[in-house]
MMTF fields as JSON, N, C-alpha, C and O atoms, coordinates in Angstrom:
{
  "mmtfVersion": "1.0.0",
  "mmtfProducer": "UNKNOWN",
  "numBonds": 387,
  "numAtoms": 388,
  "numGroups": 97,
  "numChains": 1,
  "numModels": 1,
  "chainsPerModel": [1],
  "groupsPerChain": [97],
  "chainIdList": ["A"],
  "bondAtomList": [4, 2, 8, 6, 12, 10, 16, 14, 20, 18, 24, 22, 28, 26, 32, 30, 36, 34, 40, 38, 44, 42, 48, 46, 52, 50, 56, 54, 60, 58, 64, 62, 68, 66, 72, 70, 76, 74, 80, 78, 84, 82, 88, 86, 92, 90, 96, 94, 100, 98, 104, 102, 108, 106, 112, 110, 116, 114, 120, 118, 124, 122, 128, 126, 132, 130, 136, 134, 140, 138, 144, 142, 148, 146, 152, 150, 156, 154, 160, 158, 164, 162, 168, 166, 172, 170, 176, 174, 180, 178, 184, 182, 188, 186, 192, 190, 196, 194, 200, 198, 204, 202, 208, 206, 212, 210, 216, 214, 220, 218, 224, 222, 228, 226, 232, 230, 236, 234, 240, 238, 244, 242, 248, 246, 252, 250, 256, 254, 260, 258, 264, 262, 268, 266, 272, 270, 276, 274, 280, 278, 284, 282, 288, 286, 292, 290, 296, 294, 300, 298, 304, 302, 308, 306, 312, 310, 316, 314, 320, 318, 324, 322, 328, 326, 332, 330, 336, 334, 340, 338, 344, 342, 348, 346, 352, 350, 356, 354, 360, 358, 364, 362, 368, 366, 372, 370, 376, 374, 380, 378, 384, 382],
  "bondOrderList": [1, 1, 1, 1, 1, 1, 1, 1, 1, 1, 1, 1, 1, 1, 1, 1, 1, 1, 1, 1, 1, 1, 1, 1, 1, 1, 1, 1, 1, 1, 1, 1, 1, 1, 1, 1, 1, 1, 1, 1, 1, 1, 1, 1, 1, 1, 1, 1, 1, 1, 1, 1, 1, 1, 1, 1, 1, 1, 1, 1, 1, 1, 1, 1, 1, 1, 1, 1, 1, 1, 1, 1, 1, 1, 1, 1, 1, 1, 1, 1, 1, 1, 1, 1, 1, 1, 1, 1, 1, 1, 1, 1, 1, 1, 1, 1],
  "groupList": [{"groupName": "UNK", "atomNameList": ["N", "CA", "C", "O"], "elementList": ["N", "C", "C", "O"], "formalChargeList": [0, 0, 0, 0], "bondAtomList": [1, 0, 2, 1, 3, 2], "bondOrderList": [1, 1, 2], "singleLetterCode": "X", "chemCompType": "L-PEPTIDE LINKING"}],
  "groupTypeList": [0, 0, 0, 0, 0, 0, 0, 0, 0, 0, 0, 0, 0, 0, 0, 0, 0, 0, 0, 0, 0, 0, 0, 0, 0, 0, 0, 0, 0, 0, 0, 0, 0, 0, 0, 0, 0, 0, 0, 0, 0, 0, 0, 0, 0, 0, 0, 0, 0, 0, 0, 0, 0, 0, 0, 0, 0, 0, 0, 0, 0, 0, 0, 0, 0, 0, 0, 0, 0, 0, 0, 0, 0, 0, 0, 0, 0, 0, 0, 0, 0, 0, 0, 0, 0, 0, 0, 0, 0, 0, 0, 0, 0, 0, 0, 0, 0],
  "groupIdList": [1, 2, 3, 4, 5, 6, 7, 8, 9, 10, 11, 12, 13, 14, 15, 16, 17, 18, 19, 20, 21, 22, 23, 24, 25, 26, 27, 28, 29, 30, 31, 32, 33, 34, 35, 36, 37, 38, 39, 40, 41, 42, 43, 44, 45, 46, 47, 48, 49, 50, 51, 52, 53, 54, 55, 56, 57, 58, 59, 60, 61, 62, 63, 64, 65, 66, 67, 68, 69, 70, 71, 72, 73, 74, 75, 76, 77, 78, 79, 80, 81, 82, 83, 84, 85, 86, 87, 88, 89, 90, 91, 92, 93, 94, 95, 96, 97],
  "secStructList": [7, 3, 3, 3, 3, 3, 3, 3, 3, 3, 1, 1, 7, 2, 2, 2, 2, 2, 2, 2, 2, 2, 2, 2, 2, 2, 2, 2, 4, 4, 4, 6, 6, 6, 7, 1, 1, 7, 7, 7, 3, 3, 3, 3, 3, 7, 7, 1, 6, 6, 1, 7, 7, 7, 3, 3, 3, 3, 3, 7, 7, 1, 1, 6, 2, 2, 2, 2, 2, 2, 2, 2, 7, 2, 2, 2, 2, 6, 6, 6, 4, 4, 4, 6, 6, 7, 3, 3, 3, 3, 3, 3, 3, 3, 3, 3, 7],
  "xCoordList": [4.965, 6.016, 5.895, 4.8, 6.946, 7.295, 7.852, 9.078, 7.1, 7.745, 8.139, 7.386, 9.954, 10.25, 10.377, 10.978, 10.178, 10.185, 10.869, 10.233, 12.318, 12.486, 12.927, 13.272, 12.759, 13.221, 14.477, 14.84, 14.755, 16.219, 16.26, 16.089, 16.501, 16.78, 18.232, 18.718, 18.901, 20.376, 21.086, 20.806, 21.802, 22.351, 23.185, 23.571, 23.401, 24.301, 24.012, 22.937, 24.996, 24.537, 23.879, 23.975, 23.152, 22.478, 23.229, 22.986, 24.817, 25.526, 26.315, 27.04, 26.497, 26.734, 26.109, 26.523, 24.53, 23.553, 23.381, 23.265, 23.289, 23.361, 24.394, 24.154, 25.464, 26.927, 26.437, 26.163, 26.423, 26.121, 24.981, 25.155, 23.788, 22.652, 23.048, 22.561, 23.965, 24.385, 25.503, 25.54, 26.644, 27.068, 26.641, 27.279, 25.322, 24.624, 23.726, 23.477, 23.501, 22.094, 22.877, 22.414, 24.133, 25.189, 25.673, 26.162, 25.47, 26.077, 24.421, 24.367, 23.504, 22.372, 21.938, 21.532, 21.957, 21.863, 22.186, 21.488, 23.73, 24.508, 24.205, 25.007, 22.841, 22.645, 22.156, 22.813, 21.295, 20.315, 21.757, 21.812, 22.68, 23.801, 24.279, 25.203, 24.08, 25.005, 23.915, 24.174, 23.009, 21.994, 21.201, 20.86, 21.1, 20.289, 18.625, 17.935, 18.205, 16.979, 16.689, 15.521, 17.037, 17.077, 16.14, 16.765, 14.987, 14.514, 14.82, 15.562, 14.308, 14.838, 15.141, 14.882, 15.857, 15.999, 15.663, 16.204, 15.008, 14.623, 15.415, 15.587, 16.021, 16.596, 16.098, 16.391, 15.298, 15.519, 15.88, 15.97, 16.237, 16.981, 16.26, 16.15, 15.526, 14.601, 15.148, 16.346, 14.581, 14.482, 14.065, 14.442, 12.697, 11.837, 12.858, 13.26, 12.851, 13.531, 12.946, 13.534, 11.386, 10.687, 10.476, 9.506, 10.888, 10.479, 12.222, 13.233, 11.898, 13.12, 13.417, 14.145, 13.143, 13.629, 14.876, 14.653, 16.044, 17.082, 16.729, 16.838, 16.45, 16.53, 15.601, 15.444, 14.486, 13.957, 14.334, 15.238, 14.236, 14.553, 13.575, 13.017, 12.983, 11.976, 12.709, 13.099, 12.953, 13.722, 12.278, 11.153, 12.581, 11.566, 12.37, 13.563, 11.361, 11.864, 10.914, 9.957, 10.911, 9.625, 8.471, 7.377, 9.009, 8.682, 9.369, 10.538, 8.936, 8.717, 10.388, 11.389, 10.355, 11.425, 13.205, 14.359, 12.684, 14.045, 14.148, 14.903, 13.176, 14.336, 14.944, 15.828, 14.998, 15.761, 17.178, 18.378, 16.788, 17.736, 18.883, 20.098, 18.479, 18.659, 19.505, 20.646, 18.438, 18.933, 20.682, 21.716, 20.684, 21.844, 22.399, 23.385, 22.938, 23.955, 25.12, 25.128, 25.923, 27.34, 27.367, 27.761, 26.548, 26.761, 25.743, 25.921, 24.887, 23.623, 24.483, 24.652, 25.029, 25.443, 26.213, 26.055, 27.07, 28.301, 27.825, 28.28, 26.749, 26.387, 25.034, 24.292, 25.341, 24.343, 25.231, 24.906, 26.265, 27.622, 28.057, 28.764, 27.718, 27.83, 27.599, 28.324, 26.074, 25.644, 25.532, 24.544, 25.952, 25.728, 26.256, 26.873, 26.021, 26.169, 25.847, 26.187, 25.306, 24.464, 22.666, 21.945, 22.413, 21.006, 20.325, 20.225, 19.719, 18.839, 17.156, 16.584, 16.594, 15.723, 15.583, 16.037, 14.702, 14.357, 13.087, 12.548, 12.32, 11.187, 11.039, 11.766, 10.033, 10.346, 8.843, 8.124, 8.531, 6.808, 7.457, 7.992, 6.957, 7.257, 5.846, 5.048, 5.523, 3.998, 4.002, 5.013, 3.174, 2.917, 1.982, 0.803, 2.417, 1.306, 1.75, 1.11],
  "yCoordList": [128.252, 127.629, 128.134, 128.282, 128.366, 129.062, 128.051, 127.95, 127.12, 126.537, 127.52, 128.312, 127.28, 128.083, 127.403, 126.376, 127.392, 126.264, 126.886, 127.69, 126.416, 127.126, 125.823, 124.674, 126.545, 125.708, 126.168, 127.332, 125.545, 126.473, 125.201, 124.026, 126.13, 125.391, 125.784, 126.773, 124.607, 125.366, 125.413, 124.671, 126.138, 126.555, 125.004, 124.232, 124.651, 123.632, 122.376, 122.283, 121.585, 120.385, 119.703, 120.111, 118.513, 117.471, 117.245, 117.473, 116.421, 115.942, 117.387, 117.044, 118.227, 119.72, 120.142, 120.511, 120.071, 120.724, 119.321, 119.7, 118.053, 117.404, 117.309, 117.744, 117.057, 117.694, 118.931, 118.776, 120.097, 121.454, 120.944, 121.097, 120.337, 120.04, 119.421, 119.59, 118.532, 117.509, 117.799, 117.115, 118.86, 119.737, 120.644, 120.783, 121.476, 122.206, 121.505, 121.89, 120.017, 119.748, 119.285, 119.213, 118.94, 118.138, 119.184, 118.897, 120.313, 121.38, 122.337, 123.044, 121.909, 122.622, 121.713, 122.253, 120.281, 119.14, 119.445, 119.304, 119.991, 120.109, 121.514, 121.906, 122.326, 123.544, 123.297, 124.035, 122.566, 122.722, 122.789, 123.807, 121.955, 122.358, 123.439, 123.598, 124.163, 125.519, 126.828, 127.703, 126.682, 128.099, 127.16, 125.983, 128.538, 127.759, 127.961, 126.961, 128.648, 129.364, 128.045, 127.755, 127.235, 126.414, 124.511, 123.564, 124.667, 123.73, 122.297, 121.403, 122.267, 121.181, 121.572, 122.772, 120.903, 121.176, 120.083, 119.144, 119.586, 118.573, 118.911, 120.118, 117.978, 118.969, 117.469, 116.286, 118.108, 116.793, 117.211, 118.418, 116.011, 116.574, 115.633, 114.5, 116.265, 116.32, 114.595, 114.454, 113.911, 112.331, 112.069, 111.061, 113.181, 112.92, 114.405, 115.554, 113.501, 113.77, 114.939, 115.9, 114.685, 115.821, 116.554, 117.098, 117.191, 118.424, 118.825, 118.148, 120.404, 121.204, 121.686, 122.664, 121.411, 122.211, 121.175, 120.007, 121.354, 120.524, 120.376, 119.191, 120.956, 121.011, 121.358, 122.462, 121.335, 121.792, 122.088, 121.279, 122.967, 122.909, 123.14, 124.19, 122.353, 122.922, 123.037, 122.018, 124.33, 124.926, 124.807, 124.823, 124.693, 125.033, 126.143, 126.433, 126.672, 128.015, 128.692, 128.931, 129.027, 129.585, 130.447, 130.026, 131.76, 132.862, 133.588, 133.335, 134.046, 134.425, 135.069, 134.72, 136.374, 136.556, 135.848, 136.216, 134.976, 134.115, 133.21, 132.257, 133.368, 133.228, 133.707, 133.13, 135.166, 136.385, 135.898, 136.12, 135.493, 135.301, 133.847, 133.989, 132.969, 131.766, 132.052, 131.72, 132.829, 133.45, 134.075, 133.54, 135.085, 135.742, 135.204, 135.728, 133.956, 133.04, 132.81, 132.215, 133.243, 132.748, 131.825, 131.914, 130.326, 129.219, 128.753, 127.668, 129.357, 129.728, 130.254, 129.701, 131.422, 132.425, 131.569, 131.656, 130.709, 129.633, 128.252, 127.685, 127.961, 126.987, 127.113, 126.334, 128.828, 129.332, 129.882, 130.01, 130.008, 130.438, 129.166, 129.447, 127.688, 126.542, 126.679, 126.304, 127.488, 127.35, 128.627, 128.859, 129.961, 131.394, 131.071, 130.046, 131.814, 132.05, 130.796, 130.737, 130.145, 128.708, 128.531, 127.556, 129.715, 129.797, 130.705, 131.931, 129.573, 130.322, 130.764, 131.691, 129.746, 130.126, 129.753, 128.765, 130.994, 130.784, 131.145, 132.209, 129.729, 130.019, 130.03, 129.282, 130.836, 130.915, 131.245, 132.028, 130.27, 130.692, 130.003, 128.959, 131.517, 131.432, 131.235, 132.167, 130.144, 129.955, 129.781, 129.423, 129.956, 129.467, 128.527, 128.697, 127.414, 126.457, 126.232, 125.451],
  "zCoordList": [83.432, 82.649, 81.21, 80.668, 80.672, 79.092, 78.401, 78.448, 77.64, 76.25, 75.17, 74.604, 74.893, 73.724, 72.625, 72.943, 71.638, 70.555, 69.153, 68.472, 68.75, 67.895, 66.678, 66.955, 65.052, 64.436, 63.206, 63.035, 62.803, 61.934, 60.16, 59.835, 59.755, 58.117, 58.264, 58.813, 57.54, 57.52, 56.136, 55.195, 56.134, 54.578, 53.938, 54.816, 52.67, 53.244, 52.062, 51.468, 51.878, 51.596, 52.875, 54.032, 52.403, 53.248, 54.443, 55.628, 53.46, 54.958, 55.228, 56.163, 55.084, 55.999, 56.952, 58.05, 56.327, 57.704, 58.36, 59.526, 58.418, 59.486, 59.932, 61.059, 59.936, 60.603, 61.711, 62.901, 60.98, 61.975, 62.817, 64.026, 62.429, 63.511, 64.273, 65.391, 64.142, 65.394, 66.27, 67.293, 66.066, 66.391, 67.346, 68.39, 67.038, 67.604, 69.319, 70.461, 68.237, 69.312, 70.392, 71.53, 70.083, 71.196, 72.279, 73.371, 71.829, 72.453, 73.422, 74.429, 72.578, 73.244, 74.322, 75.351, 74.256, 75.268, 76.863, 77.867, 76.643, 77.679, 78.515, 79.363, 78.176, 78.289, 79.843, 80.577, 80.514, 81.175, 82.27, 82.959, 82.414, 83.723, 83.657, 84.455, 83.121, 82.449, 82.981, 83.807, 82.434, 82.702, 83.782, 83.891, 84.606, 86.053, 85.463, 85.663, 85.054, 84.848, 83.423, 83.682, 82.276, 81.671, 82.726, 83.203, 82.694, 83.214, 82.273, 82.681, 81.314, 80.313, 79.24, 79.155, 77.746, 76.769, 75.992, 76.575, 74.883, 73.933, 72.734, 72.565, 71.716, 70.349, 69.459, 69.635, 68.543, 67.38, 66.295, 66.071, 65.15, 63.747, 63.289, 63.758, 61.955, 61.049, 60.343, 60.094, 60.193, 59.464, 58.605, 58.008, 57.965, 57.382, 56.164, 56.346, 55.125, 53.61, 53.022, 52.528, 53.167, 52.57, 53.048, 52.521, 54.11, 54.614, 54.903, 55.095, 54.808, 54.772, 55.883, 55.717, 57.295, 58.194, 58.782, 58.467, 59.513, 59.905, 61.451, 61.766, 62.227, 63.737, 64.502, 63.979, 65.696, 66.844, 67.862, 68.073, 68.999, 70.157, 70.734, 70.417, 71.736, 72.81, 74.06, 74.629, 74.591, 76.017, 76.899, 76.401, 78.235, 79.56, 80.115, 80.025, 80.714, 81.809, 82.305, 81.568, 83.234, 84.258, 83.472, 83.097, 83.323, 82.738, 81.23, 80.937, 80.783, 79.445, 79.784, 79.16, 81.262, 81.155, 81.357, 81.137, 81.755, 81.573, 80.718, 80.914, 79.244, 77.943, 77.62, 76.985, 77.774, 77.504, 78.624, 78.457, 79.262, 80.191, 79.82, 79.956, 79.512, 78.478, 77.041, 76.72, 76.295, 75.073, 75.705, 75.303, 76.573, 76.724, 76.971, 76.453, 77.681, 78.559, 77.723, 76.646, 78.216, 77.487, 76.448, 75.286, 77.513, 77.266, 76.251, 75.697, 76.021, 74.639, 73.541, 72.454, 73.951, 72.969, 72.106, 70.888, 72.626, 72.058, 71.282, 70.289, 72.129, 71.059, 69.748, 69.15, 69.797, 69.419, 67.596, 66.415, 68.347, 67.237, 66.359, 65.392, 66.562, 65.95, 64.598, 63.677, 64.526, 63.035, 63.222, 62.525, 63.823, 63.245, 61.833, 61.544, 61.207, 59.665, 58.478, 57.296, 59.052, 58.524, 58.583, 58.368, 58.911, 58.873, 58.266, 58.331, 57.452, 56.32, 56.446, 55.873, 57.411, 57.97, 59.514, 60.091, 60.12, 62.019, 62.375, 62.069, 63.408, 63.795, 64.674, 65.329, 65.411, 67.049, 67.243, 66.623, 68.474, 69.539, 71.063, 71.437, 71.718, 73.194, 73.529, 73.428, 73.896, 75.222, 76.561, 77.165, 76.976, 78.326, 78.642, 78.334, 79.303, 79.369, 81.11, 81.815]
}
């Protein structure tokens, strides 16, 4: 099993990037019926004031290679386009546990 874990800062006033995060996470939620290879999806939005990141996602998926497979999906690609051009920073660790 491949935990993907990504995190995103978004460009923005306060209530802008929570707007787009909730936008996004509503749309990444609905992922796991969509991509077969998508075992679960988790999304949280940041609560805590002092820290600057807006969003998490932790994806499941078998193997390393079907994030790539995940990543490509239409249905990724689209709710992936929510905040294209709203991200100022991206973090990403693929494991296997």
């Amino acid at each position: 099993m491949v935990k993907h874990i990504v995190t995103f800062k978004l460009k923005g006033t306060a209530e802008e990037r929570l707007a787009l995060a909730t936008k996004f996470r509503d749309a990444l939620v609905e992922l796991p019926s969509k991509i077969e290879v998508l075992q679960s999806i988790e999304v949280g939005l940041n609560q805590n004031p002092n820290e600057t990141y807006d969003v998490v996602l932790t994806a499941v998926v078998a193997t390393l290679d079907e994030v790539n497979i995940y990543a490509k999906h239409p249905a990724h690609v689209a709710a992936a386009g929510i905040i294209g051009g709203h991200v100022d920073v991206r973090a990403c660790v693929d494991y296997e546990c």
